[in-house]
C-alpha positions in Angstrom: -89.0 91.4 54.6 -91.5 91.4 56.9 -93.9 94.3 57.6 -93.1 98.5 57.4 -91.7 100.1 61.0 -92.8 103.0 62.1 -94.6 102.7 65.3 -92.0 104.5 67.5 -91.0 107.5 64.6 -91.7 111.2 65.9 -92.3 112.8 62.4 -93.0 110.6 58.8 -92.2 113.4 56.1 -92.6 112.8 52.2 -89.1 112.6 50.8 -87.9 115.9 49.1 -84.0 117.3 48.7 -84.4 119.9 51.7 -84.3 117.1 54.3 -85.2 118.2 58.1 -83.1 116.4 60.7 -84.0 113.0 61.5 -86.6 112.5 58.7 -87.8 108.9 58.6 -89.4 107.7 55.6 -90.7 104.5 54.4 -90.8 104.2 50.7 -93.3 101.4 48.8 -92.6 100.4 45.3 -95.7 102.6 43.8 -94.1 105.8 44.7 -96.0 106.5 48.1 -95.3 107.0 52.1 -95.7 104.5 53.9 -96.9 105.7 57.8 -98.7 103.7 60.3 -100.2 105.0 63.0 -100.9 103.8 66.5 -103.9 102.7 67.7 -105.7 105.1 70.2 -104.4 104.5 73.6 -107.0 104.0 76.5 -106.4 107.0 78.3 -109.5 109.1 79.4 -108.6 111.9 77.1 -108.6 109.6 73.8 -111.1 107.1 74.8 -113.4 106.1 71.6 -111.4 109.0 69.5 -110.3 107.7 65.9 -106.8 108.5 64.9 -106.6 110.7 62.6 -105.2 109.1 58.8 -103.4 111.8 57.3 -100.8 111.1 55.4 -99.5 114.6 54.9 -96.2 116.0 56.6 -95.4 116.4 59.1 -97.3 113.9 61.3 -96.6 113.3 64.8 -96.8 110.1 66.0 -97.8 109.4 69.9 -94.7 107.9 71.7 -96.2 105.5 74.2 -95.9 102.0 72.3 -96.3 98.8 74.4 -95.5 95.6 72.6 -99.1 94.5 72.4 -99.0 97.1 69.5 -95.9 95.8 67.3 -97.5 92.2 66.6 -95.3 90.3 65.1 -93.0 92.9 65.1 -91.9 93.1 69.5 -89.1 90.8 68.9 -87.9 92.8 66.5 -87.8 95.4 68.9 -86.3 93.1 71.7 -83.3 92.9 69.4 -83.0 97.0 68.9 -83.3 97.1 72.2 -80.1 94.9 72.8 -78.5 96.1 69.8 -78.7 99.8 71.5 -77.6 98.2 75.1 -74.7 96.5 73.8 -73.4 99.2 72.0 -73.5 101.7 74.9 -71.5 99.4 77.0 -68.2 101.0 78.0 -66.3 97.3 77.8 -65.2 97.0 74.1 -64.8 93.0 73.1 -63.1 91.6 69.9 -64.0 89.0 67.5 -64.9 85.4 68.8 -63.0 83.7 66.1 -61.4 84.4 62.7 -61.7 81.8 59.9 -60.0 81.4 57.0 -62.6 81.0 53.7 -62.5 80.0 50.4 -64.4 81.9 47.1 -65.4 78.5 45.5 -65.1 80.3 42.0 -61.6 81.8 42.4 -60.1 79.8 45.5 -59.5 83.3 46.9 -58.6 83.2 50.8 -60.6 85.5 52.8 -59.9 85.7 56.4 -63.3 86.6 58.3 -64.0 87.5 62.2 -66.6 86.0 63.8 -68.9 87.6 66.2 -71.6 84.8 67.7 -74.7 85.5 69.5 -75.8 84.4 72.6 -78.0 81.8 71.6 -79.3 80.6 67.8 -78.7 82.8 65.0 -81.4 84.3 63.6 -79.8 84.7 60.2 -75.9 86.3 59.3 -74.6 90.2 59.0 -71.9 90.5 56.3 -70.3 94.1 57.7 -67.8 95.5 54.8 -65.6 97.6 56.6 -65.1 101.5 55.6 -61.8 103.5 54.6 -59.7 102.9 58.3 -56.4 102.2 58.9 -57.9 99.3 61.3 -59.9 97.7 59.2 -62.9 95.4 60.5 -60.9 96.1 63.6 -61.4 99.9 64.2 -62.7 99.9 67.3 -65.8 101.7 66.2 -66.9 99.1 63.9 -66.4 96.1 66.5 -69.0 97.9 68.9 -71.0 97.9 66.0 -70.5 93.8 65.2 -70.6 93.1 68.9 -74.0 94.8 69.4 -75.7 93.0 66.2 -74.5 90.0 67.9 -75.9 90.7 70.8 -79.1 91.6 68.9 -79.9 87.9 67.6 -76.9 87.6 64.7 -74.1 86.2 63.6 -71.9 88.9 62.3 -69.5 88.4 59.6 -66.5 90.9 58.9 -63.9 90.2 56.3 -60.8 92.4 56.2 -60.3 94.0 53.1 -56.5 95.1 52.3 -57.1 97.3 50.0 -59.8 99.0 51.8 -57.7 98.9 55.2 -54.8 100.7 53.3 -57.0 103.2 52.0 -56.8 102.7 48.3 -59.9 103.1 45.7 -59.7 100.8 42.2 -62.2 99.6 39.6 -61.8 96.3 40.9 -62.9 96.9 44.5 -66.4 95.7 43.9 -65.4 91.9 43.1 -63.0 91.8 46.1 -66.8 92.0 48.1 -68.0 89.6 45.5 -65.5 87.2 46.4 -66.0 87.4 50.5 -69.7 86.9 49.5 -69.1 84.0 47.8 -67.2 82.6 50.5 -69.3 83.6 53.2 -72.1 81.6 51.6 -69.8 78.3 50.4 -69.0 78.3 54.9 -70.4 75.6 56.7 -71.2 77.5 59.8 -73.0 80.5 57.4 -76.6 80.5 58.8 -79.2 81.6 56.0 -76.7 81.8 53.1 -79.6 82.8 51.0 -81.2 85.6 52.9 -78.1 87.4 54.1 -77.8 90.9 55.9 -75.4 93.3 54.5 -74.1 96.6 56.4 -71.3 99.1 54.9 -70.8 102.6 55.7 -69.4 105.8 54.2 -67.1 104.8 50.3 -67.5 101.2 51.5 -71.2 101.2 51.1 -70.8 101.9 47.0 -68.5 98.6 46.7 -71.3 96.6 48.9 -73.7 97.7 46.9 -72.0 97.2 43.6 -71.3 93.7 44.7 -74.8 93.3 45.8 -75.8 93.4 42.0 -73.7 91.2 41.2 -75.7 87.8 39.7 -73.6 85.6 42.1 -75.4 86.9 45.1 -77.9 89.5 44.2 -80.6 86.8 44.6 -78.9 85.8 48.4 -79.0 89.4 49.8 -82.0 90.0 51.8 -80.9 93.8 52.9 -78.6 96.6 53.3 -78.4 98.7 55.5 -75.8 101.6 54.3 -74.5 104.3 57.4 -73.3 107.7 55.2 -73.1 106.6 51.7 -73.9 108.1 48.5 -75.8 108.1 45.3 -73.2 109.3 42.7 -69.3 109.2 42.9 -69.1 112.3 40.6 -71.4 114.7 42.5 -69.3 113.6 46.1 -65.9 114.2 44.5 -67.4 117.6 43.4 -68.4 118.6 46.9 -64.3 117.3 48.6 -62.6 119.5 46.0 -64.6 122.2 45.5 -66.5 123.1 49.0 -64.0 124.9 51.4 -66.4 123.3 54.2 -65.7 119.4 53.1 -63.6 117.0 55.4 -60.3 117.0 54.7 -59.8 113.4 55.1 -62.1 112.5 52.6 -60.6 115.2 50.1 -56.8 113.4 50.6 -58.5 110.0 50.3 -59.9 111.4 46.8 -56.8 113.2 45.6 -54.2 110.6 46.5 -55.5 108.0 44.5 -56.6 110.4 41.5 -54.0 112.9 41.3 -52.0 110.1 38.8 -54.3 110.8 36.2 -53.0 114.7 35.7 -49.3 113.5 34.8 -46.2 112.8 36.5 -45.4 116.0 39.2 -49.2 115.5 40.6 -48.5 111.9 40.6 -45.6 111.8 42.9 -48.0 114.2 45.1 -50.2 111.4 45.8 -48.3 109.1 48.6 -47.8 112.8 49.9 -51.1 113.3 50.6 -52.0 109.5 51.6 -49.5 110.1 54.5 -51.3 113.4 55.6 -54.7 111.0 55.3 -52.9 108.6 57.6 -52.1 111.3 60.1 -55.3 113.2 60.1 -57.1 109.5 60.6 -54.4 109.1 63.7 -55.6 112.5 64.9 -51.9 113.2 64.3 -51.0 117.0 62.7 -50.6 117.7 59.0 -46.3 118.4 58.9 -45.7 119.9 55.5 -42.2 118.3 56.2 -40.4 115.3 56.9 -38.3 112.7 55.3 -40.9 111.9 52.4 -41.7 115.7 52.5 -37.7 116.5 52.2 -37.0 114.4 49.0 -40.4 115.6 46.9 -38.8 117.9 43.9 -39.9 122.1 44.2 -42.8 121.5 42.1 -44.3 118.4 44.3 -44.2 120.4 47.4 -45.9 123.7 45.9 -48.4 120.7 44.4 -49.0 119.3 47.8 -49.0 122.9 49.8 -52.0 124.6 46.9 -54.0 121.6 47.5 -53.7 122.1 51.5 -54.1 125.6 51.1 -55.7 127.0 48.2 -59.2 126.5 47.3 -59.0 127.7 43.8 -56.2 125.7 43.1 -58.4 122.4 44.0 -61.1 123.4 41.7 -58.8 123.8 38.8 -57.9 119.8 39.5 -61.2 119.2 39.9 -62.4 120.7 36.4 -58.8 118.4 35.1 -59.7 115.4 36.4 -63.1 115.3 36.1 -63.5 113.9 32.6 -60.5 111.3 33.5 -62.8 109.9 36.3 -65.3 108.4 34.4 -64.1 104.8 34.6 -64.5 105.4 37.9 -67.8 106.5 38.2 -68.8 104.0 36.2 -67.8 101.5 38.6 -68.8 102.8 41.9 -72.0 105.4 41.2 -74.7 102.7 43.3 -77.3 104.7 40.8 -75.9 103.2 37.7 -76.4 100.0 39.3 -79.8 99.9 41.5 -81.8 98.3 38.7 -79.8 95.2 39.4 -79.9 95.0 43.4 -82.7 93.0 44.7 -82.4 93.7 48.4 -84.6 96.2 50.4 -82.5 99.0 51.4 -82.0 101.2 54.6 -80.1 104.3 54.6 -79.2 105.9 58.0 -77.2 109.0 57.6 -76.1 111.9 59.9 -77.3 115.1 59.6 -73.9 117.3 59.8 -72.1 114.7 58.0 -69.3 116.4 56.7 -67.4 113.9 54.4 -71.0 113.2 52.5 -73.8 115.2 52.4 -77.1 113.3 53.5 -78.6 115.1 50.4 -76.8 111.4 48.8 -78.9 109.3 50.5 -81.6 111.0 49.7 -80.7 111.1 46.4 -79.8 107.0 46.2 -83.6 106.6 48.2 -85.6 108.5 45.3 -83.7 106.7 42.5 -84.1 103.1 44.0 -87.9 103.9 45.1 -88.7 104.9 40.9 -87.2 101.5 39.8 -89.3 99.5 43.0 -86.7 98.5 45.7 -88.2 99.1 48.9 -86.2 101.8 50.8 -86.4 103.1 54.4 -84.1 106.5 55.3 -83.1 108.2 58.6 -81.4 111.5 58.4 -80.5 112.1 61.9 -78.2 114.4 64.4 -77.2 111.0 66.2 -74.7 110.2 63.6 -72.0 112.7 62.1 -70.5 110.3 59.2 -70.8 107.4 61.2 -69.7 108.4 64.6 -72.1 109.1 67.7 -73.0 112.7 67.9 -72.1 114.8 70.8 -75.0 113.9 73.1 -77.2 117.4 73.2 -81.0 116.9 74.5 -81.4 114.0 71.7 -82.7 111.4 73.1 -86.1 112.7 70.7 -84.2 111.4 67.9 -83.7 108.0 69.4 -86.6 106.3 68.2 -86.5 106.7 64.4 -82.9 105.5 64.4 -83.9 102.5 66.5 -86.6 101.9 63.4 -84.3 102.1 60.4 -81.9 99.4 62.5 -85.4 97.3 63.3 -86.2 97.5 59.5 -82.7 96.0 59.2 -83.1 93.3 61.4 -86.5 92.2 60.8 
C-alpha cells in the first residue's frame, strides 16, 4: 500500500508496553522498525554531512520537509493537508446523499450516507460508526467523513441500529459484513476491491471482525482504527475494576452483561443504559425517576453499589467473567488477526480513559508476529477519539498527520 511514512515524525521509538506520548511506529512483517530519514538539507551547517542511520530510540527526525523529499508520496500529503483543513473548519456539513443498498447474499437493506469529494474519487472510506446515540450522524464523526472527502474520497457511512442504540451481541460482526457486501454490490462504489475502512473505540473490534470475514477480507485494502483494543476480556477488566475508568464505557459494559448473573441484576440493566444515555447527553446521573421508582429494593441497591462501590463491581466482575467467553470469542480482534489481510493503522490518545492505548499496542505487537503491516500513533491530540484540549501541541501534529497519510495512501 504504497511506501512507509515517516518523513514528518518527531521521534520513531521501537514498540514496547511503556509507550511515551505520541510514539509513531512503523512495523514490517520481519519484526523490525521501519524509520526513514531525511536527506541532509542544504543549509551551510549540514552541507556534505551524512545523516546519521541509527535505528535506535529515540531518533529525532529534522522537521523541514519540502515536497521534493516525499516522491511519490506529496500527494499523499496534499490530501492530509486538506483532510486537517477541513476538519478545523468551524461550518459543520451533513451527508450529500443517503442511498438505500442491498447485501446481495441476504437482500438486507442498508441505508448509507454519502459524502462526495470535490473532484474524482481516489478510492471509497467505509466509516463504522462507534457506540453514540447519533449514530453516523454524531456530529463528531461527520467532521470526520467530511474532511476524508475533502481529502480525495468518497466516504461511506452506514447507520447501524444496534450500534446507534448502544447494544453489544455476538452477531454484531455480520451486520458490518452485510454493509460491506452491499457497499461493494453499489454501482457508484469506486474501488470495491481495494476499500478503506475506519472505526473507532468498541466499533473498531466489529470492523475488524468483519474484516476477516472471507466475503471481503480479500477487498479491504486498510484500517485505520481511532481507540480500539486488542482483547475484550482485558478492557472489561480495566471498566469494572479500575476506580479511574470512564463511566460511560463501564454502563455500556454492565447493561448489556448484567443478564448473565440472574434475574435482580437483570432488570438493573435498562437502569443503567438510561444513566449511559444521560451521561452521553452530558445530562446528570438521577438515581430516581419513573423507571428508577418502579425497580424492586433489591434493583435499586443493585444499581446504587455499581454507581458507588468499587468493591462491589469487582465482585461482578470475578461473576461474570467466566459467562463472557462467548463474547470474547466474538469480538477479541487478536483471536482473529491471522485472518485480516489489510495493513492496519492504529491512532490512539494518550489519556484515553475508556481504553487504555496499552490495547493498541498490544493489537500492533500481535498483528506484526503473524506479518500484517501495522503503523501506531499514541498521541495527546486525541482523548478516546475527541480533540484534546489544545496545550502547546502543535509538536505532536506531524506524526498524527502520518498515521492518517499511511491511511490514505
Amino acid at each position: 500500500m504504497g511506501s512507509p511514512l515517516s518523513p514528518t515524525l518527531l521521534r520513531c521509538y521501537h514498540v514496547d508496553k511503556d509507550a511515551r506520548p505520541n510514539q509513531a511506529f512503523e512495523l514490517d512483517p520481519r519484526g523490525g522498525l521501519l524509520t526513514k530519514h531525511l536527506p541532509a538539507t542544504a543549509s551551510s551547517s549540514q552541507a556534505g554531512r551524512p545523516r546519521p542511520q541509527s535505528s535506535l530510540p529515540p531518533c529525532d527526525l529534522d522537521m523541514s520537509v519540502q515536497s521534493s523529499h516525499l516522491g511519490r508520496s506529496a500527494a499523499t500529503y496534499q490530501r492530509v493537508g486538506r483532510f486537517f483543513v477541513a476538519h478545523g473548519r468551524s461550518a459543520l456539513r451533513g451527508p450529500d446523499q443517503t442511498l438505500l443498498t442491498h447485501d446481495p447474499a441476504t437482500g438486507w437493506a442498508q441505508p448509507m450516507d454519502l459524502y462526495h469529494p470535490p473532484g474524482p474519487a481516489r478510492g471509497t472510506i467505509m466509516s463504522v460508526h462507534g457506540m453514540s446515540l447519533l449514530g453516523c450522524r454524531d456530529p463528531r464523526i461527520i467532521r470526520l467523513h467530511r474532511a476524508f472527502a475533502e481529502a480525495g474520497f468518497l466516504v461511506v457511512a452506514p447507520d447501524f441500529p444496534s450500534i446507534r442504540d448502544l447494544r453489544i451481541h455476538a452477531e454484531q460482526p455480520l451486520e458490518v459484513v452485510r454493509a460491506m457486501r452491499a457497499l461493494r454490490a453499489a454501482s457508484w462504489c469506486t474501488h470495491p476491491d481495494a476499500l478503506r475502512v475506519f472505526s473507532v473505540s468498541f466499533s473498531s473490534a466489529l470492523a475488524l471482525r468483519a474484516a476477516a470475514h472471507p466475503d471481503v477480507a480479500a477487498a479491504i485494502s486498510s484500517l485505520c482504527i481511532m481507540g480500539g483494543f486488542a482483547t475484550m476480556e482485558e478492557v472489561v477488566a480495566w471498566l469494572l475494576c479500575d476506580p479511574q475508568a470512564d463511566p460511560y464505557g463501564r454502563q455500556l459494559v454492565l447493561a448489556n452483561t448484567l443478564e448473565l448473573l440472574g434475574p435482580s441484576h437483570e432488570a438493573a440493566g435498562p437502569l443503567l443504559l438510561a444513566h449511559a444515555k444521560a451521561n452521553f447527553l452530558k445530562l446528570p446521573v438521577c438515581l430516581e425517576g419513573p423507571a428508577w421508582s418502579t425497580a424492586t429494593p433489591d434493583t435499586r441497591e443493585i444499581v446504587r453499589a455499581l454507581h458507588e462501590d468499587p468493591d462491589y463491581r469487582v465482585r461482578c466482575w470475578q461473576e461474570l467473567h467466566p459467562r463472557l467467553r462467548p463474547l470474547y470469542d466474538a469480538f477479541d480482534p487478536v483471536r482473529h488477526l491471522h485472518e485480516v489481510r489489510a495493513d492496519l493503522v492504529l491512532i490512539h490518545g494518550e489519556n484515553d480513559p475508556v481504553i487504555p492505548p496499552s490495547q493498541s499496542l498490544t493489537l500492533a505487537d500481535a498483528a506484526r508476529r503473524i506479518g500484517i503491516r501495522v503503523h501506531v500513533v499514541v498521541t495527546p491530540l486525541l482523548s478516546h477519539g475527541d480533540p484534546a484540549p489544545p496545550s502547546r501541541m502543535l509538536r505532536h501534529v506531524p506524526a498524527l498527520a502520518g498515521a492518517f497519510g499511511r491511511f490514505f495512501a
